[in-house]
C-alpha positions in Angstrom: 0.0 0.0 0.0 1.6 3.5 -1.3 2.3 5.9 1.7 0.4 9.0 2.1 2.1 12.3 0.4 3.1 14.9 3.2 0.2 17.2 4.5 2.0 20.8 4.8 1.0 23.9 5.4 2.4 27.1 4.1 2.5 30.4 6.0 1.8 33.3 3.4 3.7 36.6 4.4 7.3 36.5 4.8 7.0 32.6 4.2 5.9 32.6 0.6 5.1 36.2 -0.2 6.9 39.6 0.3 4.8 41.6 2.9 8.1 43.7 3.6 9.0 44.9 0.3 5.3 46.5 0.0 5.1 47.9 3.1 8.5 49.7 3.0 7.5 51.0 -0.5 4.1 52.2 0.7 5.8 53.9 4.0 8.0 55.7 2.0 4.9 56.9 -0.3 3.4 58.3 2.4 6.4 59.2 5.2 9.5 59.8 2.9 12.3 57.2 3.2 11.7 54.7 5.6 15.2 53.1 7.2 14.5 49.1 9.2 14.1 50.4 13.1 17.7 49.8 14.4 16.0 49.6 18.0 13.4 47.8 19.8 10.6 48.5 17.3 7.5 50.5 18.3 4.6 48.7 19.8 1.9 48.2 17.6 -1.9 50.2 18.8 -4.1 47.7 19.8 -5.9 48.4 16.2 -2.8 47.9 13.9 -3.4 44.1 12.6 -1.1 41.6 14.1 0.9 40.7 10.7 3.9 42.3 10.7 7.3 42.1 8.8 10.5 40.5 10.4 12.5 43.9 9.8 10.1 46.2 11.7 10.0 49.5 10.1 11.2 52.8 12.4 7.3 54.3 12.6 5.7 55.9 15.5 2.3 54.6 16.7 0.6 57.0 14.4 2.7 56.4 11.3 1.8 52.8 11.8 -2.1 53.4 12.3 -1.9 55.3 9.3 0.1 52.7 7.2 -2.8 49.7 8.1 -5.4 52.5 7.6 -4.3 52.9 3.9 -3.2 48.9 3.4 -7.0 48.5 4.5 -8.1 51.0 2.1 -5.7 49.4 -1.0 -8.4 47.6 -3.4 -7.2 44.0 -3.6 -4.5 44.9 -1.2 -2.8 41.4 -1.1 -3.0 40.3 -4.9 -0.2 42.8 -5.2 2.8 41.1 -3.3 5.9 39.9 -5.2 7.2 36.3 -4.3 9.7 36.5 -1.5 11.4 33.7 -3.8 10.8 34.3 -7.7 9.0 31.2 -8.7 8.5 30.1 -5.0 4.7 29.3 -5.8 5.1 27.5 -8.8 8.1 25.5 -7.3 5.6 24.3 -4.4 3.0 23.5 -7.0 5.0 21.3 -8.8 6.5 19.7 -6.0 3.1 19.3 -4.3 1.8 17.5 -7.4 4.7 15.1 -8.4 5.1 13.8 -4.7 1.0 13.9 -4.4 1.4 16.1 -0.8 -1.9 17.8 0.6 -0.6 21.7 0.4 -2.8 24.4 2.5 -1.7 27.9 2.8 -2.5 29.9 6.5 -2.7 33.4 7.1 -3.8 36.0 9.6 -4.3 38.8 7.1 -6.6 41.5 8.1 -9.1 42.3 5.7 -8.7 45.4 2.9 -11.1 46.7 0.2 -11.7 44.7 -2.4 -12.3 40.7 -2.4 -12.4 38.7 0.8 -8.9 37.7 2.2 -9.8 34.2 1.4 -10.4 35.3 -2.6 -7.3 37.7 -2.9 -5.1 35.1 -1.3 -6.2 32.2 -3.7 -6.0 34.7 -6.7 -2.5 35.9 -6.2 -1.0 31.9 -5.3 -2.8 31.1 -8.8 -1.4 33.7 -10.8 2.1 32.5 -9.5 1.1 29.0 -10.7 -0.3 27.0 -8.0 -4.2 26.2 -9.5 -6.2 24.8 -7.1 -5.1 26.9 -4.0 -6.4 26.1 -0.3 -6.6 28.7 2.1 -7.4 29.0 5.7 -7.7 33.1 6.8 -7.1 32.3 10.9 -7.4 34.7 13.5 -6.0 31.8 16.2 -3.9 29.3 17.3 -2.3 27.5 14.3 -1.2 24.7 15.9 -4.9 23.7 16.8 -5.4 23.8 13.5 -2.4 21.5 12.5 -3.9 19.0 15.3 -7.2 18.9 13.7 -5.8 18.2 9.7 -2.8 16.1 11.0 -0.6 18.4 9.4 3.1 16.8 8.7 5.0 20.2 8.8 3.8 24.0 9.2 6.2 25.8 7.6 6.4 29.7 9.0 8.5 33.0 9.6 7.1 33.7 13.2 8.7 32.4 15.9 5.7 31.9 18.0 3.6 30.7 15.4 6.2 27.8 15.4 5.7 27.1 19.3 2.2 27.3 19.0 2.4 24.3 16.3 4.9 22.2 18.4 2.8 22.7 21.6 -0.7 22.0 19.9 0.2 19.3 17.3 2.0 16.9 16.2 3.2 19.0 13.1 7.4 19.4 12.7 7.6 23.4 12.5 9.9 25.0 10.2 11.1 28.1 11.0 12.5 30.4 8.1 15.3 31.9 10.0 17.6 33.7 7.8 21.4 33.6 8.2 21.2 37.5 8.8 18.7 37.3 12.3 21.2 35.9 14.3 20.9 32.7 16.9 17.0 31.3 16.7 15.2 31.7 19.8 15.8 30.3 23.0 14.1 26.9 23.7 13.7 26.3 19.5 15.5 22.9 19.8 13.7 21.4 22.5 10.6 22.3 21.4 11.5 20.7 17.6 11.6 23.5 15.7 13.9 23.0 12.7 15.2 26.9 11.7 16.2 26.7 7.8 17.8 30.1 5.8 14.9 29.9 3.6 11.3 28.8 2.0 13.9 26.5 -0.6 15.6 25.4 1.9 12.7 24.4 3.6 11.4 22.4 0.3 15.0 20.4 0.3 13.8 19.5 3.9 10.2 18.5 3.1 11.5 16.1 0.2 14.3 14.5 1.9 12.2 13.7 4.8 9.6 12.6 2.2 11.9 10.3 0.8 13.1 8.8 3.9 9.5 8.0 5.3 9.0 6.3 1.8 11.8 4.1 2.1 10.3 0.3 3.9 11.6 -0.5 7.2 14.0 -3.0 7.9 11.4 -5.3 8.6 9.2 -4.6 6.0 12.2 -5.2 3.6 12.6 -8.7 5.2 8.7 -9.5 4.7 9.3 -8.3 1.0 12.6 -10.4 0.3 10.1 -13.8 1.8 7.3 -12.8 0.0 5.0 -12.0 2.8 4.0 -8.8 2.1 
């Protein structure tokens, strides 16, 4: 009996897609020149939307209402995101079908003008090339979620989005973790989050340990060689 393909779940902004680039572009449209915050970053108002960019932006609380204000107000808001990989999407896609894995993509976007979340998510991921795109819009805990599908692997940029996975689920969480942001957190290895540079790198993973859970057991090879499987 063929093995199951993987079940993996894809986190969407600063996983797959380039939330940063955007919202340094559109901070500079409406601020001037806007430098990465070489300090602790601002706090976020209670009304600013939890996503948020790994190289926090140096905004006051105002600037930063005012940025989500107009991202809100942007028709179709999240169909215009580059890759953070060029050809990421298709890559997944054409992974996903030739090892026959179970691909969802997660997100906590906040909501804009334009389509639903839901619609501008699935219509950006298919005009990068994946065709039938699933997407779950989540305002909590991801790991539950993982528990309930029987997720494989969630792979994700946020730290605690990782924990959350490896406390709720049985789900191995990958943590994109670029060479440039220093030691992972504290506690990372004993929870079983596996840090890699970047979303490819975090394919090479997927497949390798795809391969490995293909191959029979020792004793299944021994069944095999006396004919009693």
């Amino acid at each position: 009996m063929p093995t199951r393909g993987l079940r993996v779940a894809f986190d969407m902004d600063g996983t797959v897609a380039d939330m940063h680039a955007v919202l340094t572009r559109e901070a500079a449209r409406l601020f001037g020149p806007v430098a990465p915050a070489h300090s602790a970053p601002t706090e976020a108002p209670p009304d600013v939307p939890v996503v948020v960019a790994r190289d926090p932006l140096d905004l006051d609380r105002e600037q930063l209402r005012e940025l989500w204000a107009h991202v809100e107000r942007t028709e179709n808001f999240w169909t215009l995101l580059p890759e953070i990989e060029p050809g990421i999407v298709s890559r997944i896609a054409a992974i996903a079908t030739a090892r026959q894995w179970d691909v969802l993509f997660i997100t906590t976007r906040p909501r804009t003008a334009g389509a639903p979340v839901q619609v501008q998510t699935q219509r950006w991921l298919r005009a990068h090339g994946f065709e039938y795109p699933s997407v779950c819009v989540l305002e909590r805990s991801r790991g539950r979620l993982a528990d309930v599908l029987q997720l494989d692997a969630v792979v994700d940029d946020r730290p605690e989005n990782c924990t959350d996975v490896a406390i709720d689920s049985k789900a191995k969480p990958l943590l994109i973790w670029p060479p440039d942001a220093g030691t992972p957190p504290a506690g990372s290895d004993q929870l079983g989050i596996h840090p890699v540079t970047s979303i490819s790198e975090a394919l090479a993973w997927l497949e390798t340990h795809d391969d490995r859970r293909s191959q029979p057991s020792l004793a299944q090879s021994v069944r095999r060689f006396f004919g009693r499987d």
